[in-house]
C-alpha atoms as a printed R data frame, in Angstrom:
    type eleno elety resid chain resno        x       y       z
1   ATOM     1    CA   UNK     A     1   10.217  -4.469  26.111
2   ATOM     2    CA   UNK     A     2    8.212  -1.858  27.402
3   ATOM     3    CA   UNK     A     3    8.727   0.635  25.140
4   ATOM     4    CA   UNK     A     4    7.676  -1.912  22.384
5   ATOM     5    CA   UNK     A     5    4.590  -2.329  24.281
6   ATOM     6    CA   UNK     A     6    3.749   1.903  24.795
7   ATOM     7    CA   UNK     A     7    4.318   2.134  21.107
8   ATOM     8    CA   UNK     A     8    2.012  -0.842  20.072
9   ATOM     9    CA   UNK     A     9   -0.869   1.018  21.961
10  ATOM    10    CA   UNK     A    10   -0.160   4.177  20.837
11  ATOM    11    CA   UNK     A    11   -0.310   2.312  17.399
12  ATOM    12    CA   UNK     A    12   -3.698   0.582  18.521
13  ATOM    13    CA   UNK     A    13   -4.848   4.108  19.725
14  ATOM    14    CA   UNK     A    14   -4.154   5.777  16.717
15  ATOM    15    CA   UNK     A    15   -5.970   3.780  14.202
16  ATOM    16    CA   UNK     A    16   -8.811   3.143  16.358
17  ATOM    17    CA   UNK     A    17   -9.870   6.872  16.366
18  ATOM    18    CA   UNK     A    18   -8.620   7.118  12.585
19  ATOM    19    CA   UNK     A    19  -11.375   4.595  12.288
20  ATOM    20    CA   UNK     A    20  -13.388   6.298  14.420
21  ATOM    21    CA   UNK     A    21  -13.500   9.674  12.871
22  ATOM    22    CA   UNK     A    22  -14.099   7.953   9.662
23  ATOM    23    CA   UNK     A    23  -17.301   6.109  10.828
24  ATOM    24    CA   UNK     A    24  -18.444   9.814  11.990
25  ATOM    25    CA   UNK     A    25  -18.106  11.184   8.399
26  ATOM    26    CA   UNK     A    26  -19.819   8.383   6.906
27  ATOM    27    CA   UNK     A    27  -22.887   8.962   9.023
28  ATOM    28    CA   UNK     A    28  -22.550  13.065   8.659
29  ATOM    29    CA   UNK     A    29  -22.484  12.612   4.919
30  ATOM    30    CA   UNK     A    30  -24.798   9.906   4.741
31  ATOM    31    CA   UNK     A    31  -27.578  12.240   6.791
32  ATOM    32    CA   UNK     A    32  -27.254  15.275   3.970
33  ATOM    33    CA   UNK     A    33  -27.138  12.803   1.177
34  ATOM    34    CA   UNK     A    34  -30.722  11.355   2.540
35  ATOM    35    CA   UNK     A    35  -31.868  15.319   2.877
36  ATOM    36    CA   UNK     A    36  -30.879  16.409  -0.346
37  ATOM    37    CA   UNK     A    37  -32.562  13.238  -1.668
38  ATOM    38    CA   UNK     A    38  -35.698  13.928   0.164
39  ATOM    39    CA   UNK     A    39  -35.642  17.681  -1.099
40  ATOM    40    CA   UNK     A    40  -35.304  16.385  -4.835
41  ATOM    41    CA   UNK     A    41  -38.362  13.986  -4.625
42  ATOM    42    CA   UNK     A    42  -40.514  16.513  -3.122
43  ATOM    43    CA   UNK     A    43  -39.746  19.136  -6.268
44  ATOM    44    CA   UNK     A    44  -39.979  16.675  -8.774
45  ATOM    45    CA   UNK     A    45  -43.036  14.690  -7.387
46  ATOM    46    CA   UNK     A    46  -45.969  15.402 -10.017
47  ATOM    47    CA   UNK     A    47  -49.089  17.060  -8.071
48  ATOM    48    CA   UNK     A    48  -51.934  15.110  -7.263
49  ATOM    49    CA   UNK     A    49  -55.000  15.074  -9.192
50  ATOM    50    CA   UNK     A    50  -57.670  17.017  -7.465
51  ATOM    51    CA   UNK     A    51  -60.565  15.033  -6.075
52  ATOM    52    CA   UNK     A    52  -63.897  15.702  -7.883
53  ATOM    53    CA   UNK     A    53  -65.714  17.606  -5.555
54  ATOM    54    CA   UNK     A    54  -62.875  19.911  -5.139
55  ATOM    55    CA   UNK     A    55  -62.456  20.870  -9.313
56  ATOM    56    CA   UNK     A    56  -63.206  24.169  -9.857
57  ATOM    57    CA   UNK     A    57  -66.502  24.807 -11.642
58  ATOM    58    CA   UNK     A    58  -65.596  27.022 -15.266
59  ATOM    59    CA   UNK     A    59  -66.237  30.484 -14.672
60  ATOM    60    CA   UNK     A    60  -69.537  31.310 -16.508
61  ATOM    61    CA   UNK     A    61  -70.530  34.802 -17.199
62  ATOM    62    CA   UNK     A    62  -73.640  36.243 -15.764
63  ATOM    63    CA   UNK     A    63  -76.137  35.778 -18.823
64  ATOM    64    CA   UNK     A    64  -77.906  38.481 -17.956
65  ATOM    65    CA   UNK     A    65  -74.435  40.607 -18.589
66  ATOM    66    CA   UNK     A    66  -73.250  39.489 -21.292
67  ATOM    67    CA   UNK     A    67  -76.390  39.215 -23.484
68  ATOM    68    CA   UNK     A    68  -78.848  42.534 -22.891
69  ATOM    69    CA   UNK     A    69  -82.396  41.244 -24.250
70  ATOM    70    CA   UNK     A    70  -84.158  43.225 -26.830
71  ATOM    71    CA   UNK     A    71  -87.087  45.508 -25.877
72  ATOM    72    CA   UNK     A    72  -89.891  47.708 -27.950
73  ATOM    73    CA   UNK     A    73  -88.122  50.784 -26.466
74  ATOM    74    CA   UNK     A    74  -84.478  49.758 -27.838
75  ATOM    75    CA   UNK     A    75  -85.233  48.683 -31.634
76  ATOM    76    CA   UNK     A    76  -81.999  47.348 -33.462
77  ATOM    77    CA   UNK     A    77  -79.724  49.925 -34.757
78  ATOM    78    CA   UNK     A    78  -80.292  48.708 -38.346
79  ATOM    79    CA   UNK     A    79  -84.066  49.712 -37.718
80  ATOM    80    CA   UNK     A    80  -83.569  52.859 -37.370
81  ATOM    81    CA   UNK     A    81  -83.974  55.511 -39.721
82  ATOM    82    CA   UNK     A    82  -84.125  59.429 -38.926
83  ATOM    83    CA   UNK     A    83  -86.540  61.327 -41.141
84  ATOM    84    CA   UNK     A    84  -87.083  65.098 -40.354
85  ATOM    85    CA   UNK     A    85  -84.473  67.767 -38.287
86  ATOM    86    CA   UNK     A    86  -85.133  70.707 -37.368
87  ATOM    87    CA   UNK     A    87  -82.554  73.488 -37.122
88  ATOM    88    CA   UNK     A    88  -82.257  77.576 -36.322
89  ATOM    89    CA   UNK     A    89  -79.963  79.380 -38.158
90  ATOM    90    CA   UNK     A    90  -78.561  81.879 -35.264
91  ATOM    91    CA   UNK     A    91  -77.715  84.355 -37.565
92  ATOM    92    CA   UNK     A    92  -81.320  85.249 -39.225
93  ATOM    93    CA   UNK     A    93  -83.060  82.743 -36.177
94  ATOM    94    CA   UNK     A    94  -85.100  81.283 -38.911
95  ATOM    95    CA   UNK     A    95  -86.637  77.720 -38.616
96  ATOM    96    CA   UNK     A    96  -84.858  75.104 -41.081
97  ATOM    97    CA   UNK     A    97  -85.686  71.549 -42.177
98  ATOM    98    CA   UNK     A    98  -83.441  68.675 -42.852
99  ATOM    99    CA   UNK     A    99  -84.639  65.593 -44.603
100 ATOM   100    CA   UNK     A   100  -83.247  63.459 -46.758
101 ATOM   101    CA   UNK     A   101  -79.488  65.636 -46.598
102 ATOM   102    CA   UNK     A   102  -81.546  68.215 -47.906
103 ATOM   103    CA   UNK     A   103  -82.524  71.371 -46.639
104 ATOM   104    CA   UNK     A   104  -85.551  73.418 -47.180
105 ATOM   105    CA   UNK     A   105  -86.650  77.194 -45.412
106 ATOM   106    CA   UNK     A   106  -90.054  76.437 -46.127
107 ATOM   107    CA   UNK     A   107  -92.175  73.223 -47.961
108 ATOM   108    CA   UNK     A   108  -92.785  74.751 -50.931
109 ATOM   109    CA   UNK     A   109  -88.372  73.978 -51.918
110 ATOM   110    CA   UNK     A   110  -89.646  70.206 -51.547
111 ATOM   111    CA   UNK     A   111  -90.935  68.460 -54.237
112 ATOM   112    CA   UNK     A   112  -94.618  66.475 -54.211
113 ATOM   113    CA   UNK     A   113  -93.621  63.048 -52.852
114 ATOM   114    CA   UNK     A   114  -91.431  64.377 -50.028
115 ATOM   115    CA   UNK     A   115  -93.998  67.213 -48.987
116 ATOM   116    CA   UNK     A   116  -96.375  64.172 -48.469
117 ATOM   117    CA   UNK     A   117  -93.772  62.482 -46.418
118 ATOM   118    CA   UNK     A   118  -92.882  65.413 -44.257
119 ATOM   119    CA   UNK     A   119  -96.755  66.225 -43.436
120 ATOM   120    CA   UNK     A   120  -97.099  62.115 -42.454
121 ATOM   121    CA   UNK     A   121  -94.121  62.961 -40.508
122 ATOM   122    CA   UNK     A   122  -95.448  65.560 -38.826
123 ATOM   123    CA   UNK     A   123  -98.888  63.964 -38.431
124 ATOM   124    CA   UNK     A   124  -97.268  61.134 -36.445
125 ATOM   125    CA   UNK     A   125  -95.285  62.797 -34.224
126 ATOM   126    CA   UNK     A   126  -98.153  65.168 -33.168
127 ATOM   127    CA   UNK     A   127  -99.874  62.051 -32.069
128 ATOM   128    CA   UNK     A   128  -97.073  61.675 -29.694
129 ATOM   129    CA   UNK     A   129  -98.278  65.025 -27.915
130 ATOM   130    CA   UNK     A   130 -101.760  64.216 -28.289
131 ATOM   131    CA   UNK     A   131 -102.345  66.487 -30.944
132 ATOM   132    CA   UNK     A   132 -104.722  66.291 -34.044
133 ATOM   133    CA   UNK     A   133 -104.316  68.479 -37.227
134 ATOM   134    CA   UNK     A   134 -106.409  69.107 -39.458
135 ATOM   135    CA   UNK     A   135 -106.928  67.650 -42.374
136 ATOM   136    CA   UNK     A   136 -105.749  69.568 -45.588
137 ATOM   137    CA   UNK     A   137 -108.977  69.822 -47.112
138 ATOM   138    CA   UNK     A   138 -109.434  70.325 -51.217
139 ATOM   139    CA   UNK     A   139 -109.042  73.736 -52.758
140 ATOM   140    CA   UNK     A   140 -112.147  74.753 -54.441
141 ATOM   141    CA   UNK     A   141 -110.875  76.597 -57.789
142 ATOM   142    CA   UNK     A   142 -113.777  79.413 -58.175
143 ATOM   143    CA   UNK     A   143 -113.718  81.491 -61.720
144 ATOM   144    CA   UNK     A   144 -114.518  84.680 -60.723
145 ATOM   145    CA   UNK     A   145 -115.739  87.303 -63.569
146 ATOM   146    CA   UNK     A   146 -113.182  90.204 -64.729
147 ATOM   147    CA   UNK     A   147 -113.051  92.207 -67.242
148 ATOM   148    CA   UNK     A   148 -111.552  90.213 -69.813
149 ATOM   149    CA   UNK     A   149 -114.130  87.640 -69.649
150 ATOM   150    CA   UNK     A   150 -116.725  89.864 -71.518
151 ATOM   151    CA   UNK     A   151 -113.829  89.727 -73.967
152 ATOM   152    CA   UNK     A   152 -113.931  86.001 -74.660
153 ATOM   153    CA   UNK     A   153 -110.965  85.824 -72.249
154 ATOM   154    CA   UNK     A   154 -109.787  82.902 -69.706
155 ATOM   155    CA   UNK     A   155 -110.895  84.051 -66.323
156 ATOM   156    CA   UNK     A   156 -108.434  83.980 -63.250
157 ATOM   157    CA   UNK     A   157 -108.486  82.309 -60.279
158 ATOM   158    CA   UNK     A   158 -108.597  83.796 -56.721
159 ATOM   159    CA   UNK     A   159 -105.231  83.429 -54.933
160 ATOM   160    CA   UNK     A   160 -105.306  81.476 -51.411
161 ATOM   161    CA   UNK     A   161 -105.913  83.682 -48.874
162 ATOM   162    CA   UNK     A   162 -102.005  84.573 -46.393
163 ATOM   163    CA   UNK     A   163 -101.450  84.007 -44.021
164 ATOM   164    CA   UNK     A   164 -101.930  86.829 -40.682
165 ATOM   165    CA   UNK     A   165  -98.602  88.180 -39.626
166 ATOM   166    CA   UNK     A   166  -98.518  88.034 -35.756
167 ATOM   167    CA   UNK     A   167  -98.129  90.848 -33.824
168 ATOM   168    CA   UNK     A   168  -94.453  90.123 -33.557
169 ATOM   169    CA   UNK     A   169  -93.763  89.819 -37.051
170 ATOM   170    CA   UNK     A   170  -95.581  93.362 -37.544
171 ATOM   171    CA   UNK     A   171  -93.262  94.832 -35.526
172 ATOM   172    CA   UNK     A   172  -90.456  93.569 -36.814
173 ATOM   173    CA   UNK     A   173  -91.601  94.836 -40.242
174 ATOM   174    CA   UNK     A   174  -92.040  98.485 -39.245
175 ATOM   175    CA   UNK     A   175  -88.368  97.768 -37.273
176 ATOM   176    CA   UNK     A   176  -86.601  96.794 -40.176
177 ATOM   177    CA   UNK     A   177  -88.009  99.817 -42.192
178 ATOM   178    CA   UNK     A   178  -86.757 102.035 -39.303
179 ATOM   179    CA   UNK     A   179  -83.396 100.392 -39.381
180 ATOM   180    CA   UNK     A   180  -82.831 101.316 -42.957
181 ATOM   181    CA   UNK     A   181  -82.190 104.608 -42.155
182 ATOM   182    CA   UNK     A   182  -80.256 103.780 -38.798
183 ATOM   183    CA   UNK     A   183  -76.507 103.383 -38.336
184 ATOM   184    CA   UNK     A   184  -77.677 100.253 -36.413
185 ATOM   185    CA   UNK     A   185  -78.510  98.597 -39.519
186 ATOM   186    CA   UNK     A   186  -75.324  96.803 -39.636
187 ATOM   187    CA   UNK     A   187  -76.191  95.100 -36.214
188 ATOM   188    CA   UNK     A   188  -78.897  93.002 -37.939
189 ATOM   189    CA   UNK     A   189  -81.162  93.157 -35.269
190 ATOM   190    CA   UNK     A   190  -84.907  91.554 -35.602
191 ATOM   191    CA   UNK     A   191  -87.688  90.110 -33.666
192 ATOM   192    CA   UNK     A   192  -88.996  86.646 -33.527
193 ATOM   193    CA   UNK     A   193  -91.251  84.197 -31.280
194 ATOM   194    CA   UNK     A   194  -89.807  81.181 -29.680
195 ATOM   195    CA   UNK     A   195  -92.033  79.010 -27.714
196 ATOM   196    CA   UNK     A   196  -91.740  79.284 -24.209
197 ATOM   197    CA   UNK     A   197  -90.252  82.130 -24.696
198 ATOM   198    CA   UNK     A   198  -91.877  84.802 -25.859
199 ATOM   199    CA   UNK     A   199  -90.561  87.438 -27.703
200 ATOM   200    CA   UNK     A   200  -86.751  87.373 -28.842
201 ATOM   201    CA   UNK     A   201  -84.438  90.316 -29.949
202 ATOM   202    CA   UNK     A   202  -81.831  89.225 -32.358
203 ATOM   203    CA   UNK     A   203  -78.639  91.467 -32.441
204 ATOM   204    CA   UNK     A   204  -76.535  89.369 -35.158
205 ATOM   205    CA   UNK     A   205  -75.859  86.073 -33.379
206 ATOM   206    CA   UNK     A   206  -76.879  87.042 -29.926
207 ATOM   207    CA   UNK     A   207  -80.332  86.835 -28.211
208 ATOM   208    CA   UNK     A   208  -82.089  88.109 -25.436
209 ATOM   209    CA   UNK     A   209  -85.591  87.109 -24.116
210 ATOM   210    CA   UNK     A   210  -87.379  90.008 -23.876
211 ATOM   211    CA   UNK     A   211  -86.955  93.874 -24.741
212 ATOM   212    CA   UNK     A   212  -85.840  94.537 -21.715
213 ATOM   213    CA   UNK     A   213  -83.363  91.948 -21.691
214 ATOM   214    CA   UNK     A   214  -81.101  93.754 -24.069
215 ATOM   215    CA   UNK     A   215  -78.034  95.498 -22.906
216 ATOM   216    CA   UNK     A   216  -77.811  98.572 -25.869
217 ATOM   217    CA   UNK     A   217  -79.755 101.130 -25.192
218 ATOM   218    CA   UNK     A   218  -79.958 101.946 -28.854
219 ATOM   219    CA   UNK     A   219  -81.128  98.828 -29.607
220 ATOM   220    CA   UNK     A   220  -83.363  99.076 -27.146
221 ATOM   221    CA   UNK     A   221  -84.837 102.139 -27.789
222 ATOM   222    CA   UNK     A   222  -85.271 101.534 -31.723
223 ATOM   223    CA   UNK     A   223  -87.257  98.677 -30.731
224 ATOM   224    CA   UNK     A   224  -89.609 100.702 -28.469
225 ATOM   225    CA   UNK     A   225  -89.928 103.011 -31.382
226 ATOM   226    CA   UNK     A   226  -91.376 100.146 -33.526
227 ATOM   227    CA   UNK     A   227  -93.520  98.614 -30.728
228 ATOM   228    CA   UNK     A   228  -95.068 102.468 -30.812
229 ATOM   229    CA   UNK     A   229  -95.593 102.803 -33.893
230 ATOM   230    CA   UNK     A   230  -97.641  99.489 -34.314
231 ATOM   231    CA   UNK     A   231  -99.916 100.739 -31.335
232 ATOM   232    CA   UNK     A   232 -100.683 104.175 -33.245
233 ATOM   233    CA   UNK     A   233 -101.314 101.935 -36.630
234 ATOM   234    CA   UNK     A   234 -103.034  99.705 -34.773
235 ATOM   235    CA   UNK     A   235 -105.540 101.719 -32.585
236 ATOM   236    CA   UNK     A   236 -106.930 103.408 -35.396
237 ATOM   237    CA   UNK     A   237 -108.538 100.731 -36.854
């Protein structure tokens, strides 16, 4: 009788904590079923509208950035139009014009109605230094008598007077006639006048500023040669 009685409570024992543990991993399992619930509504929970004072105004650009106004001093590119260049040639340091994708040593290579637009060129942009030219006055044809008018003949007409060399270009005249009989007449060396700058020696592309700016002796000394020469032709007069 007793040992019917130990084994009914052991029985009674045993199934109470079966029971027991069960009701423990109902409530473990139903605590991470809630989280992982919770954790799945707050991913897929749509965002909330943003009140309207906290929408972000549309980024605007700065007007004065993005759109530079216009002035006199900036003319549209169209507008523009370049009508005279001016170029040296470095090997004979002469003065060239460009106009028109032409080029022209001297005005008379230019025909009449661009001469007229390089000299209104020229008047305007001399206006920009405050200078005034002159105005090309009318050439006065004068028939002067010769000897073939007693003969019935057309009489000529007096040539326009040249221009004066300077006292640069003089020297460089008797130079060159020196240099003809020089072994430096190869070097093609010359004189010319920049402004600003006085005299220039030329010895094929390279310049110097100044006689005594030149490196050669030779060259140097032919040069001095001319310069005397000029002062003998010149003193005599």
């Amino acid at each position: 009788m007793l040992g019917e009685e130990n084994i009914l409570f052991m029985l009674v024992f045993v199934v109470g904590g079966v029971i027991f543990g069960a009701l423990i991993m109902y409530l473990i399992m139903d605590v991470r079923q809630n989280q992982r619930n919770a954790s799945e509504h707050r991913h897929t929970q749509p965002l909330s509208a943003p009140n309207a004072s906290e929408k972000e105004e549309p980024v605007t650009q700065n007007q004065n950035e993005s759109q530079i106004p216009e002035t006199k001093n900036s003319p549209p590119e169209l507008e523009r139009k370049k009508l005279v260049g001016f170029w040296r040639d470095i090997k004979s340091g002469h003065l060239l014009v460009q106009m028109e994708d032409q080029w022209f040593e001297n005005t008379k290579q230019m025909d009449e109605g661009l001469r007229l637009r390089y000299d209104r060129t020229l008047r305007e942009a001399a206006q920009w230094l405050d200078m005034v030219l002159s105005q090309p006055g009318v050439e006065k044809r004068v028939e002067t008598p010769n000897a073939a008018a007693s003969n019935g003949q057309i009489t000529g007409l007096d040539e326009p007077p040249k221009r004066k060399m300077t006292i640069v270009e003089q020297v460089d005249e008797i130079l060159q006639d020196l240099l003809k009989e020089s072994p430096l007449k190869e070097q093609n060396i010359r004189l010319s006048e920049i402004y600003n700058k006085g005299v220039v020696v030329w010895v094929g592309t390279q310049y110097f500023e100044g006689i005594d700016a030149v490196p050669h002796e030779d060259v140097k000394q032919i040069i001095k040669t001319a310069v005397k020469k000029w002062e003998v032709k010149n003193s005599s007069r």
